[in-house]
TORPA-897692 format. One line per 5 residues: number of its first residue (from 1); for each residue x, y, z of N, C-alpha, C. Coordinates in Angstrom, 1 decimal. Each point is the difference from the previous one (the first is absolute). Layout:
<pts>
NUM> X,Y,Z,X,Y,Z,X,Y,Z | ...
</pts>
This chain:
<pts>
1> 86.8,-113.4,15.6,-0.3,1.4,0.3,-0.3,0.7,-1.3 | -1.1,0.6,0.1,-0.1,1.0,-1.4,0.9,1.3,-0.5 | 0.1,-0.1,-0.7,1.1,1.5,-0.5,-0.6,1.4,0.9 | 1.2,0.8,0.4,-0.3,0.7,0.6,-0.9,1.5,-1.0 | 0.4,-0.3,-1.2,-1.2,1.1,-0.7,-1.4,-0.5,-0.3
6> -0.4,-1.3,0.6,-1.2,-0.1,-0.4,-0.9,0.1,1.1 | -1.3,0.0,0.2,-1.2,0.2,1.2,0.2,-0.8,1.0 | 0.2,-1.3,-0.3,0.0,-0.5,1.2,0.4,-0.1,1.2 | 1.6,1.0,0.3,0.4,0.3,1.7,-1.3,0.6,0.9 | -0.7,0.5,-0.5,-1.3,0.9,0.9,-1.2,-1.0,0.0
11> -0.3,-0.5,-1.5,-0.9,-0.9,0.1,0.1,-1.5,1.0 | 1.2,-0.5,-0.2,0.4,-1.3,1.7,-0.2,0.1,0.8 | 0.2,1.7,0.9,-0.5,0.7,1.2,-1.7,-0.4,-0.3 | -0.5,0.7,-1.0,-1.1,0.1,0.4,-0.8,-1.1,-0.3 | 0.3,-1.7,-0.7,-0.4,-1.1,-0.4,0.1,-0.5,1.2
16> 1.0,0.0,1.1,0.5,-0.4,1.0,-1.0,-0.2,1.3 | -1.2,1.1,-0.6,-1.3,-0.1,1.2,0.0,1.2,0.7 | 0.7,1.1,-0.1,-0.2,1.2,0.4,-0.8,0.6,-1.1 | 0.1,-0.2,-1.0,-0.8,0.4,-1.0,-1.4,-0.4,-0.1 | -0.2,-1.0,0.6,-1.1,-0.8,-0.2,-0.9,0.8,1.4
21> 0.6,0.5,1.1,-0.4,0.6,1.4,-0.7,1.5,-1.2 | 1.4,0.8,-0.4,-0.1,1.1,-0.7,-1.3,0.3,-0.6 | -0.3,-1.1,-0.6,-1.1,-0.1,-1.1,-1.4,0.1,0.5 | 0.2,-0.4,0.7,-1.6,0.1,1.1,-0.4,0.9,0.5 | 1.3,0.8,0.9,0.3,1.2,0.6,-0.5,0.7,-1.2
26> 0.6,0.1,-1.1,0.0,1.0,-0.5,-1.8,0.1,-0.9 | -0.2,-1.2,-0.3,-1.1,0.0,-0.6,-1.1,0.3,0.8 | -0.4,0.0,1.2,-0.7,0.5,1.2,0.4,1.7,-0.2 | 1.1,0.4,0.1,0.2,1.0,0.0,-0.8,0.9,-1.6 | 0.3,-0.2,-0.9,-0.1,0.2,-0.9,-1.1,0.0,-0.6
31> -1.4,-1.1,0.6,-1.0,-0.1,0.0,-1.2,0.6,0.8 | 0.8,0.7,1.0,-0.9,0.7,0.9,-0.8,0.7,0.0 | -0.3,0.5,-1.2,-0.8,1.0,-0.6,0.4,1.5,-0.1 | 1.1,0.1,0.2,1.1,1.4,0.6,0.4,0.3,-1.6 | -0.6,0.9,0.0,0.6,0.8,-1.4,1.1,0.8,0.1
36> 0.6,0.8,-1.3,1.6,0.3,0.1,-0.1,1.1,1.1 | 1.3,0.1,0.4,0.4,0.9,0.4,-0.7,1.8,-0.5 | 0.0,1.0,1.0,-0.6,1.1,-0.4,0.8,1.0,-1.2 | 1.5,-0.6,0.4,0.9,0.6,-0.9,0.2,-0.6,-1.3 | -0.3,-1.6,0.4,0.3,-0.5,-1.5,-1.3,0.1,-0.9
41> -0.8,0.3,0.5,-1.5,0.2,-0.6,-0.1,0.7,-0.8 | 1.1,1.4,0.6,-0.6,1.5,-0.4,1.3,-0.6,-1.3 | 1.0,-0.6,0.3,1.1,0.5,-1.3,-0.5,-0.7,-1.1 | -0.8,-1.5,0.0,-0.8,-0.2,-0.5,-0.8,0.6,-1.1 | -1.3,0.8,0.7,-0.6,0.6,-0.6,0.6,0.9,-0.2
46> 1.6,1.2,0.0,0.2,1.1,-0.6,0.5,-0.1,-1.4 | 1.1,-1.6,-0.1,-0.2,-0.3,-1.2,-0.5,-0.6,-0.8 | -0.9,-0.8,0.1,-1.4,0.1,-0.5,-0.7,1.0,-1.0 | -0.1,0.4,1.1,-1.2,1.8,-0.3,0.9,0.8,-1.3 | 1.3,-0.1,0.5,1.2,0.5,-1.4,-0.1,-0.6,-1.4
51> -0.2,-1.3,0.0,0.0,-0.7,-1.1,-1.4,0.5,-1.3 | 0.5,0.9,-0.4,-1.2,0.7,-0.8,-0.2,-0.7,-1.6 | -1.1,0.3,0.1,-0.9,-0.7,-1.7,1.1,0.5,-1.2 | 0.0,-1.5,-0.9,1.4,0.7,-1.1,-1.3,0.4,-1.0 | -1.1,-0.6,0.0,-0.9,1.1,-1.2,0.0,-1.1,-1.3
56> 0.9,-1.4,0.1,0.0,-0.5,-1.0,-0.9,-1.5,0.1 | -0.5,0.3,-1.2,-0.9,-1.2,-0.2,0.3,-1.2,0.1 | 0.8,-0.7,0.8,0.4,-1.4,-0.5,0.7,-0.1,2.0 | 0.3,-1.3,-0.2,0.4,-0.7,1.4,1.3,0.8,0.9 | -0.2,0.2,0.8,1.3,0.5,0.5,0.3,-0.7,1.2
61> 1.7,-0.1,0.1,0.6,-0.8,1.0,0.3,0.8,1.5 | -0.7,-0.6,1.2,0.3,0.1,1.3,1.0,-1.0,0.5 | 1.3,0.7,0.9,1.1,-1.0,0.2,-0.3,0.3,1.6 | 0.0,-1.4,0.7,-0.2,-0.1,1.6,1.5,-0.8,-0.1 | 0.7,0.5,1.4,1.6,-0.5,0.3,-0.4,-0.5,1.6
66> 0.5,-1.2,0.2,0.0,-0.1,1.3,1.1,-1.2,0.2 | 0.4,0.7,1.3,1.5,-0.1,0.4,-0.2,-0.4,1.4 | 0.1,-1.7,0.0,-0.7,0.1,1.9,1.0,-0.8,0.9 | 1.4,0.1,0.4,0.9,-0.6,0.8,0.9,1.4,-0.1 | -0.5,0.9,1.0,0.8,1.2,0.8,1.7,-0.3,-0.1
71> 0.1,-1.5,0.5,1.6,-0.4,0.6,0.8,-0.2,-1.3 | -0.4,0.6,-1.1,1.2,-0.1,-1.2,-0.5,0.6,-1.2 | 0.9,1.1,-0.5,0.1,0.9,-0.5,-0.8,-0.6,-1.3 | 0.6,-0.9,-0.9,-0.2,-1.0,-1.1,-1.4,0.2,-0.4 | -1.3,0.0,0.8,-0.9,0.3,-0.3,-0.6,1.8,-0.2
76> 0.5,0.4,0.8,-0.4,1.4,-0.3,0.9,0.7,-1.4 | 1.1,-0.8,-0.3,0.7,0.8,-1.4,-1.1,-0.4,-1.2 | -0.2,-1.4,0.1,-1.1,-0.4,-0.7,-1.3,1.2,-0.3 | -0.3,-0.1,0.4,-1.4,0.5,0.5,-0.1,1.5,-0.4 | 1.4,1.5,0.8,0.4,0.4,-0.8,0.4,0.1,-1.8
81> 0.7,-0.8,-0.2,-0.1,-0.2,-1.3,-0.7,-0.2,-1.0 | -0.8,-0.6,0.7,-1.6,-0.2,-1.1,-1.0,1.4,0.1 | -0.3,0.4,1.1,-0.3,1.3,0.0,0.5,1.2,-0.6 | 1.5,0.0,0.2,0.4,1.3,-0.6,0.6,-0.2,-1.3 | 0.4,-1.2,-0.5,0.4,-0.3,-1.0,-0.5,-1.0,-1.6
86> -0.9,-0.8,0.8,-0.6,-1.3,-0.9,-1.1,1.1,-0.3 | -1.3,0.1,0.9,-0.7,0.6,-0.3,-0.2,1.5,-0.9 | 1.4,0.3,-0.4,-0.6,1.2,-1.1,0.2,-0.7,-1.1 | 0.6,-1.1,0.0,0.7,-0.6,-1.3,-1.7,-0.5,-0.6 | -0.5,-0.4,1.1,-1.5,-0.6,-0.6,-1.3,1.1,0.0
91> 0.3,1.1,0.0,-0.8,0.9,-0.5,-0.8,0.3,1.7 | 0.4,-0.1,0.8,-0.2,0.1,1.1,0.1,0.5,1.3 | 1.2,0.8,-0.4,0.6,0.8,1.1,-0.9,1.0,1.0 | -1.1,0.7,-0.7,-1.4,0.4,1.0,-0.2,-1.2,0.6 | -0.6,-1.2,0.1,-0.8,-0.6,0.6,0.9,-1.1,1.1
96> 1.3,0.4,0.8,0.3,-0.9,0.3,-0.4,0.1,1.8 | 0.4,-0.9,0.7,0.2,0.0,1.2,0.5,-1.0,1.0 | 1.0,0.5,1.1,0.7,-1.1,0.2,-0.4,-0.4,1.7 | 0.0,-1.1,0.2,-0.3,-0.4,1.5,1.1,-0.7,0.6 | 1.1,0.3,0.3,1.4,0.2,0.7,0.2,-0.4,1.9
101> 0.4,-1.1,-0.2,0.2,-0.5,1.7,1.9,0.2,-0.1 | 0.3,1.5,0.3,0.9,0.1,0.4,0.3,1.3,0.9 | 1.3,0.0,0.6,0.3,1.3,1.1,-0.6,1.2,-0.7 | 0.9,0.0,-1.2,0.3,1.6,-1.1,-1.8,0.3,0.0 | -1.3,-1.0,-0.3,-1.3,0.4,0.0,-0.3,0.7,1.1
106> 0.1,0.6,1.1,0.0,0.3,1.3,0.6,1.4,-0.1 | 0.8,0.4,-1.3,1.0,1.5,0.1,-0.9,0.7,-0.8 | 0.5,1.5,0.4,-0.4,0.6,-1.3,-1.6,0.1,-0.1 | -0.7,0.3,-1.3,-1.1,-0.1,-0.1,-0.6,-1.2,0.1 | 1.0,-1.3,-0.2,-0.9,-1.1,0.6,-0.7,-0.9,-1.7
111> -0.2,-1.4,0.8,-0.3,-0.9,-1.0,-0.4,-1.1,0.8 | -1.8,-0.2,-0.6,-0.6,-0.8,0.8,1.4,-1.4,-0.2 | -0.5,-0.2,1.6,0.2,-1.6,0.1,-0.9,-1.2,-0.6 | 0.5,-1.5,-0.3,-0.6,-0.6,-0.5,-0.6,-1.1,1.2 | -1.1,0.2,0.2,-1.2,-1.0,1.3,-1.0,-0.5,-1.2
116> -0.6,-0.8,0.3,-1.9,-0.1,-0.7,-0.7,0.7,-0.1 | 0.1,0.9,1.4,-0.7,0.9,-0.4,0.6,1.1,-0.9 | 0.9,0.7,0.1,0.5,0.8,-1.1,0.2,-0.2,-1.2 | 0.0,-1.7,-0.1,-0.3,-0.8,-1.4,-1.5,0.5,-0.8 | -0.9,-0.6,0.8,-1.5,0.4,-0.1,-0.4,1.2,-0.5
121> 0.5,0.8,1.2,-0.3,1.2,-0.4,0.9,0.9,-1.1 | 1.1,-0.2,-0.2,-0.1,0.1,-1.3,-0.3,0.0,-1.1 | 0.0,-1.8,-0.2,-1.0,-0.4,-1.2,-1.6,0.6,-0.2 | -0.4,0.1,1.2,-1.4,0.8,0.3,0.0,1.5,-0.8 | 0.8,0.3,0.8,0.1,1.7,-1.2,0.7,0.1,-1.3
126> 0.5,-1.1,-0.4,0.5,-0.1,-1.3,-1.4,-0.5,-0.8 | -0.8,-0.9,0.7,-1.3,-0.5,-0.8,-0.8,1.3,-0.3 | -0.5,0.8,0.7,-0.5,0.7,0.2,0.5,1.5,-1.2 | 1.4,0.3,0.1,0.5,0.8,-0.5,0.3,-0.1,-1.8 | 0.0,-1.2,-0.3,0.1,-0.9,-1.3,-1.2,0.1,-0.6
131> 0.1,-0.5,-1.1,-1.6,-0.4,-1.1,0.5,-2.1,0.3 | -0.6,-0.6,1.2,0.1,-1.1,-0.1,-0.4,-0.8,-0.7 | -0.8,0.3,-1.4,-0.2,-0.7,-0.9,1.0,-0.5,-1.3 | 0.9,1.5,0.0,0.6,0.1,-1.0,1.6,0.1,0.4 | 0.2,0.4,0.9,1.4,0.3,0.8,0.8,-1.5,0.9
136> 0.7,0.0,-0.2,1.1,-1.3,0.7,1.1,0.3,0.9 | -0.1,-0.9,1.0,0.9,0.4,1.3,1.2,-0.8,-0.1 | 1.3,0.5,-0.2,0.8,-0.9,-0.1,0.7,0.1,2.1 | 0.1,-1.4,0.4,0.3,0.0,1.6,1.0,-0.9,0.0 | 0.9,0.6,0.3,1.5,-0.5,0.5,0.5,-0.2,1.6
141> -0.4,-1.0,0.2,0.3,-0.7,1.0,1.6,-0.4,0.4 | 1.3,0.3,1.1,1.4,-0.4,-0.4,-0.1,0.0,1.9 | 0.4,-1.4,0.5,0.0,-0.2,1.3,0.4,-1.6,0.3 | 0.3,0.1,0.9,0.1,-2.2,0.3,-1.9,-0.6,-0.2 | 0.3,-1.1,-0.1,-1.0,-0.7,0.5,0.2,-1.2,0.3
146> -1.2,-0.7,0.6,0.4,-1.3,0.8,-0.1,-1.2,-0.8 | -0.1,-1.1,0.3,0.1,-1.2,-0.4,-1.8,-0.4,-0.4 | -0.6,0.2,1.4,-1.6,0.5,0.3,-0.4,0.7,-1.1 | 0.6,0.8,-0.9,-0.6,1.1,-0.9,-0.7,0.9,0.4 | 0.7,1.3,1.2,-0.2,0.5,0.6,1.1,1.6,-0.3
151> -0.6,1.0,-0.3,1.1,1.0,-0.1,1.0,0.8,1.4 | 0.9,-0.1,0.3,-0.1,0.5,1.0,0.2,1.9,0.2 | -0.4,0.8,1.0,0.1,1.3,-0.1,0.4,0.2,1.3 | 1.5,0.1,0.1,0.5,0.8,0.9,0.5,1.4,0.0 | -0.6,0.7,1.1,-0.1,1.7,-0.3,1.0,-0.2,1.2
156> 0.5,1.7,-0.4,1.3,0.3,0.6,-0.3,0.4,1.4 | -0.6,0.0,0.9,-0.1,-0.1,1.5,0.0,-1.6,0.3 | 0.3,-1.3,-0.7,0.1,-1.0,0.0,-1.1,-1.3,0.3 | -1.4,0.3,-0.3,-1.1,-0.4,0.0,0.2,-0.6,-1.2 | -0.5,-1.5,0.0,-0.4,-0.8,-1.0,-1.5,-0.4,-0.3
161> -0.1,0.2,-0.9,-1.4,-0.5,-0.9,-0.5,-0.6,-1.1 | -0.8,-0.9,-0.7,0.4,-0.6,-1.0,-1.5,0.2,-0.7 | 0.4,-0.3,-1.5,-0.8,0.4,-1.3,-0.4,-1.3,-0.9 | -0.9,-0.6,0.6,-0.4,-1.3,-1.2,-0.8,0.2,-1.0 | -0.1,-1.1,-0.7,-0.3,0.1,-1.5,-1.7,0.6,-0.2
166> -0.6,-0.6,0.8,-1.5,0.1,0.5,-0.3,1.7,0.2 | 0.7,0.6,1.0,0.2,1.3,0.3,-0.1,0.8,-1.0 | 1.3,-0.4,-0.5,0.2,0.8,-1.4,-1.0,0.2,-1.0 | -0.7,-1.4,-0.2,-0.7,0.2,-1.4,-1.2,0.9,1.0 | -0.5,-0.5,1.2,-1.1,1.4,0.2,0.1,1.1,-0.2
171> 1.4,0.2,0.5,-0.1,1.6,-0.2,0.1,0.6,-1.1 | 0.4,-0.6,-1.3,-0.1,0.7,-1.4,-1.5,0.2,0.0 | -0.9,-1.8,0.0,-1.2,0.0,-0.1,-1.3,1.2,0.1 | 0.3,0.1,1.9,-0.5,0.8,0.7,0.2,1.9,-0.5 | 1.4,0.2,-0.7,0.2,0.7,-0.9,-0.7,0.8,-0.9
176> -0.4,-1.4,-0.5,-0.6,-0.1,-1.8,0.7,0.3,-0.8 | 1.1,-0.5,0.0,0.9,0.2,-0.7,0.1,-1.3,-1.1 | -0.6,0.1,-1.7,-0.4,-0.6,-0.9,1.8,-0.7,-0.2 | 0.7,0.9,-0.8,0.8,-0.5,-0.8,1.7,-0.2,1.0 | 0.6,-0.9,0.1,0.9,0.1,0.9,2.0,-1.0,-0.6
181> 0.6,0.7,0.7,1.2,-0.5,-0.2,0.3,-0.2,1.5 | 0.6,-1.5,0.3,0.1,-0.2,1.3,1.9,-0.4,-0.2 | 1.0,0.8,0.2,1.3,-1.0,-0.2,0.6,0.0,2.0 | 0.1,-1.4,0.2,0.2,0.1,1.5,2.0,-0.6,-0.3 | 0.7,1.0,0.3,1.3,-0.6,0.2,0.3,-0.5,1.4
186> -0.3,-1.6,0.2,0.2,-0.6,1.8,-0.1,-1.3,-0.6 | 0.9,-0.6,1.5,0.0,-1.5,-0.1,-1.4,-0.7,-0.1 | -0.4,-0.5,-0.7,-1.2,-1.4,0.1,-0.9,1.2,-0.3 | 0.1,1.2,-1.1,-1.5,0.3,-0.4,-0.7,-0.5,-1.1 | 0.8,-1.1,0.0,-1.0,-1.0,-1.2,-1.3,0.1,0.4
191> 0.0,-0.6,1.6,-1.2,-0.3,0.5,-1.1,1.3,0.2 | 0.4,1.3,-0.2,-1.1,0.6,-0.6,-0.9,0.2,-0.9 | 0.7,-1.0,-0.9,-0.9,-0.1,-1.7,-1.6,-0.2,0.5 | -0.1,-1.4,0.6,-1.2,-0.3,0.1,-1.3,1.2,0.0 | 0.4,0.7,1.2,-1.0,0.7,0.8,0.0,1.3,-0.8
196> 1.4,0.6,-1.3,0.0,0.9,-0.4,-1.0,0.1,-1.4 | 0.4,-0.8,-0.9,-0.1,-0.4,-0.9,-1.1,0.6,-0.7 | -0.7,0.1,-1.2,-1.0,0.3,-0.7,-0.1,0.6,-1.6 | -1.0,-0.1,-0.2,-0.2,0.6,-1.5,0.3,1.0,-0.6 | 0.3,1.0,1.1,0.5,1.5,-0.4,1.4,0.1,1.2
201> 0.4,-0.4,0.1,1.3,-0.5,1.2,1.1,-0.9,-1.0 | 1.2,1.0,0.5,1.3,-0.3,-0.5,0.8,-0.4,1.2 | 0.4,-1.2,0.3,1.1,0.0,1.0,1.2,-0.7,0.5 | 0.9,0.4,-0.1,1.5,-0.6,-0.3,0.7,0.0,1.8 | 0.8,-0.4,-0.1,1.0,-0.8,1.3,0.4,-0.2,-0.1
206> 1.3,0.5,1.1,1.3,-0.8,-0.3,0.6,-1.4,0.3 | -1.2,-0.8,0.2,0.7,-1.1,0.7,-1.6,-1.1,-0.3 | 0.0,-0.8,-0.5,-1.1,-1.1,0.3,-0.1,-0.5,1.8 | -1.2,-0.4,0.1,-0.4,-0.3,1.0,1.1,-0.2,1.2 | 0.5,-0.9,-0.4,0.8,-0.7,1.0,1.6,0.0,0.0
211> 0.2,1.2,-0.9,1.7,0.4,-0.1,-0.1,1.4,0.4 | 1.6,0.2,0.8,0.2,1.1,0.8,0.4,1.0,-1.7 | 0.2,1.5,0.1,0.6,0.6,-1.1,1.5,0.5,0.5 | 0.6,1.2,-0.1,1.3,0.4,0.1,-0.2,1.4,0.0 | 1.1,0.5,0.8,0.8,1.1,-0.6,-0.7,1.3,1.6
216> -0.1,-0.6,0.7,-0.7,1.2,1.2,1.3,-0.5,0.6 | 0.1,0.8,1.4,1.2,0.1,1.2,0.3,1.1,-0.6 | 1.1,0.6,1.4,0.2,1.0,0.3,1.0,0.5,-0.7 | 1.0,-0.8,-0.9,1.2,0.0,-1.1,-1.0,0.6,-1.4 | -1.1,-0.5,0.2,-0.8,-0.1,-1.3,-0.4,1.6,-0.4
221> -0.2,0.2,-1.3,-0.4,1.8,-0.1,-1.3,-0.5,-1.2 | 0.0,-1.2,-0.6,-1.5,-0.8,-0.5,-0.1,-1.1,-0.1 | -1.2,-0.6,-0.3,-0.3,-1.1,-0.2,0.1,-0.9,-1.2 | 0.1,-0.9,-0.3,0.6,-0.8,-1.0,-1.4,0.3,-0.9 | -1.2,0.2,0.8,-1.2,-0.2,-0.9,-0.1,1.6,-0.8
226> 0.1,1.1,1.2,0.5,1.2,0.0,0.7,0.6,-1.2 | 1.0,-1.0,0.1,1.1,0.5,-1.0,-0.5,-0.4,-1.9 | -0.1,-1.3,0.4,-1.2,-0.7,-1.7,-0.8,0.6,-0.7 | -1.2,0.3,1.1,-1.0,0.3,-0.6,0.0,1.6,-0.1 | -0.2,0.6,1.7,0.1,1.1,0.1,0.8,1.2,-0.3
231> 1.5,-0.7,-0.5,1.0,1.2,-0.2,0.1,-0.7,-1.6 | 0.5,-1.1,-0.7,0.4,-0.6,-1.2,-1.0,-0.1,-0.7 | -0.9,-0.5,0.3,-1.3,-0.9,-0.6,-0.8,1.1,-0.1 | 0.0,1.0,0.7,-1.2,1.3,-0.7,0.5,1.5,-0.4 | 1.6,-0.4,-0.2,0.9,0.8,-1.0,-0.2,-0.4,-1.1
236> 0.6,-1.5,-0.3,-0.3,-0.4,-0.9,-1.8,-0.6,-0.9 | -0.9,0.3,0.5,-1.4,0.0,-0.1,-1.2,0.3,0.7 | -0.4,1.0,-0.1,-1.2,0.3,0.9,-1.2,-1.0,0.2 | -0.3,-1.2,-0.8,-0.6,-0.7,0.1,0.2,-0.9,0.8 | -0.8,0.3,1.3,0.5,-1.0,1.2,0.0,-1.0,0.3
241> -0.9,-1.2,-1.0,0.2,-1.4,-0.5,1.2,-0.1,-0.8 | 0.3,1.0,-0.9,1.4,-0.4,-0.9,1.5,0.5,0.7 | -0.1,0.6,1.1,0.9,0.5,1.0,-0.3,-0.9,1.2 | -0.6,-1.1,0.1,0.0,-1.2,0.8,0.8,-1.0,-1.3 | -0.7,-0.2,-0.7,0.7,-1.0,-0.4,2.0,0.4,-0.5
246> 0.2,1.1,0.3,1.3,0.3,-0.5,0.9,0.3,1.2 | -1.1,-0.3,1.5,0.6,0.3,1.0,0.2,-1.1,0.8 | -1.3,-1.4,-0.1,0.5,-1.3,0.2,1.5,-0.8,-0.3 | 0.0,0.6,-1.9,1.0,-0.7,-0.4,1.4,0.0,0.7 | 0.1,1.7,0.6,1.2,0.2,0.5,-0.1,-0.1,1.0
251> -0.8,-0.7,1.1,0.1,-0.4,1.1,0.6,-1.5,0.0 | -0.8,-0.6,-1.0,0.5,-1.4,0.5,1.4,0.6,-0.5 | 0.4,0.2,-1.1,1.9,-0.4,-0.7,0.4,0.8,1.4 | -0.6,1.4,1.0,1.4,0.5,1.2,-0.2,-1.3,0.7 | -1.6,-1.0,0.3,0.1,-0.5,1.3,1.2,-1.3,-0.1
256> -0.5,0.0,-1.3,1.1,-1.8,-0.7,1.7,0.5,0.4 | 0.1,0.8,-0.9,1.2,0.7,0.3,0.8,0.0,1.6 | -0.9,0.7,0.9,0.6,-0.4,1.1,-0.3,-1.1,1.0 | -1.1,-1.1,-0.4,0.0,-0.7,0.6,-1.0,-0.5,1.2 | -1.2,1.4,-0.5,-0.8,-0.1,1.2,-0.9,-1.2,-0.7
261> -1.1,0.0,0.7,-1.7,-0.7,-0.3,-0.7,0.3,-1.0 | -0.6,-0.1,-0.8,-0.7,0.7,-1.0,-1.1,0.6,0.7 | -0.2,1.6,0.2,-1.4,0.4,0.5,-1.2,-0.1,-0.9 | 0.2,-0.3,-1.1,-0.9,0.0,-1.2,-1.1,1.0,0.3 | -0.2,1.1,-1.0,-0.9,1.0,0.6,-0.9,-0.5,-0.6
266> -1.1,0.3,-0.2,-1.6,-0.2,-0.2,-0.8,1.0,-0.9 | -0.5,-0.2,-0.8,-1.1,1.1,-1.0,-1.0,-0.6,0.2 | -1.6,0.8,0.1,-1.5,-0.4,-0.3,-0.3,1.5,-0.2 | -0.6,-0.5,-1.1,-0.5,1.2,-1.4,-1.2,-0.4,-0.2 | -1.0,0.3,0.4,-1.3,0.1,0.2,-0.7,0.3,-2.0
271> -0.9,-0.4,-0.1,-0.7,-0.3,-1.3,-0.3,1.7,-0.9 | -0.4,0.6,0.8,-0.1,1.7,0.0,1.5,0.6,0.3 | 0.7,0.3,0.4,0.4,1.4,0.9,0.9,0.0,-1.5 | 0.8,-1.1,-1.0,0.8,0.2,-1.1,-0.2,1.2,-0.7 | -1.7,0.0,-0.2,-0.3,0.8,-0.6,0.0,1.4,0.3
276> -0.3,-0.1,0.8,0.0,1.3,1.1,1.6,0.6,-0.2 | 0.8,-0.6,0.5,1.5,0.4,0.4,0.0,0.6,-1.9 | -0.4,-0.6,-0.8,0.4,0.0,-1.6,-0.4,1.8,-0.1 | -0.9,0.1,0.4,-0.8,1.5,0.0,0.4,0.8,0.3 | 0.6,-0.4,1.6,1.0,1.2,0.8,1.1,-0.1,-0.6
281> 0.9,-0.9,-0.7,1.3,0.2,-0.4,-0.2,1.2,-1.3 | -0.9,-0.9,-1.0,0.2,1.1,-0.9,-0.1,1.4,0.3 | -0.6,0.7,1.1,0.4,1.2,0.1,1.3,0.6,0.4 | 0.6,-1.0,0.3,1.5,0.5,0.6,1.0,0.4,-0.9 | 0.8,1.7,0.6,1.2,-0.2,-1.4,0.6,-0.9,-0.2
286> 0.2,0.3,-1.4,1.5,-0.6,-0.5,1.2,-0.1,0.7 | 0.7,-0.6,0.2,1.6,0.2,0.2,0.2,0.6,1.1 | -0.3,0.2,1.4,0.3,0.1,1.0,1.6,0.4,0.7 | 0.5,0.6,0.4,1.4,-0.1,0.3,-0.3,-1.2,1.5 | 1.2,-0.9,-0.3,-0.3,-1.1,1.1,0.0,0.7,1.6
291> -0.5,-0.8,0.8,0.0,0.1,1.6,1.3,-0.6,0.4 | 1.2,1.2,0.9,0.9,0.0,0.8,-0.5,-0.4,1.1 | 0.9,-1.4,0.0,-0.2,-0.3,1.7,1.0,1.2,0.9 | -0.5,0.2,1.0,0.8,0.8,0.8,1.5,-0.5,1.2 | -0.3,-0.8,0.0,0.8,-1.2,1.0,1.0,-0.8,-1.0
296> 1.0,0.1,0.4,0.9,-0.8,-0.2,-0.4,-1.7,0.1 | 0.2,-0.6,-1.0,-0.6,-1.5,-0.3,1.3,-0.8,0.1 | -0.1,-1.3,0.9,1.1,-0.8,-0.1,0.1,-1.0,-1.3 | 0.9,0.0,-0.5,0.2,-0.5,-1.1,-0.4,-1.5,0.2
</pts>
């Protein structure tokens, strides 16, 4: 039996062949041609339309958050975090937006959910809203995935739907979205490299193809990949290849440590984007005061 902090109790259920029903279901669903919701559309495009010109000559960073298993908090603190707190650290705090499959998105003024379509269409008005020549979308992906290399997105009225590798790269595509950061925190997103991959495309995982990662359930407040890269690894370096490789290291020594599997996460750093990312960094301050997680972390 796998440790109870790592992916796998949800992913067995859904390996088990419910998942495999789910997946069909939901890809029918999701392919229908049914665009977002009229509410998630509009909150969409409100912040969007807010995200105003910095006036400076040089590359600026867009941060997309998406948070897609409603049934556990773990992903939405994520996602949160990078929005309200990673993202100023990278010169970014205008340009962010988050796509949230949880209850709390539903309160209040509200926070699109994460579907394909809301995926799309976001990216869509981020293309649009951007200088896609010169501008880079950093997209943070933090949810299970399957064995299949399939994302899953369960939204909080309890509807399942799922996000493959194929999908994904259209909709940046379809976008036009030139320069990109793809980091997917889920079991088996190795197997998105393939389909992601490219010459101005950066993209990291927590897990190679065929190994599960850690650190989701309902005890959980982040992810082991979460915690590496996202909270350690880009305190300690905004450079998101050098905050992967400082966030690998301490994955394997927690996973060795306690015993699990090695998820071995994954890098492809495309021939171009180096340069690019080199551009946008130098505009960034100096010395940053680090990003507070907000949640209490199990040691």
């Amino acid at each position: 039996m796998r440790p109870a902090s790592g992916r796998l109790p949800r992913l067995r259920w859904l390996h088990a062949g419910v998942w495999l029903c789910l997946l069909a279901a939901g890809a029918a669903h999701a392919n229908d041609g049914a665009g977002p919701t009229a509410r998630d559309a509009a909150l969409i495009d409100a912040r969007v339309a807010a995200m105003l010109p910095t006036g400076v000559d040089a590359p600026q960073l867009y941060v997309v958050g998406v948070a897609g298993d409603a049934s556990e908090d773990v992903f939405r603190n994520e996602v949160e975090f990078l929005v309200d707190s990673v993202a100023p650290r990278l010169g970014a705090g205008a340009h962010v937006l988050a796509l949230i499959n949880h209850a709390d998105s539903l309160r209040g003024a509200g926070t699109p959910l994460a579907t394909e379509a809301t995926l799309r269409h976001a990216l869509a008005a981020l293309g649009g809203r951007m200088d896609r020549e010169r501008d880079i979308v950093l997209l943070y992906l933090t949810m299970h995935g399957s064995p299949e290399h399939a994302l899953g997105l369960h939204l909080p009225d309890g509807s399942e739907a799922s996000l493959a590798p194929e999908t994904l790269r259209d909709a940046l595509d379809d976008a036009g979205i030139v320069h990109r950061v793809v980091v997917i925190s889920a079991c088996f997103s190795g197997g998105f490299i393939p389909a992601l991959e490219g010459p101005d495309t950066l993209v990291l995982t927590a897990a190679r193809a065929d190994r599960p990662s850690f650190g989701c359930g309902s005890e959980s407040t982040i992810t082991f990949f979460g915690h590496a890269w996202l909270l350690d690894g880009l305190n300690a370096d905004r450079d998101f290849a050098g905050a992967y490789r400082l966030a690998a290291r301490a994955i394997k020594q927690r996973e060795r440590k306690l015993g699990y599997e090695r998820s071995s996460p994954r890098i492809a750093q495309g021939a171009r984007i180096g340069a690019t990312l080199a551009r946008w960094q130098a505009t960034l301050p100096a010395d940053p005061a680090p990003a507070v997680y907000p949640y209490p972390i199990a040691p």
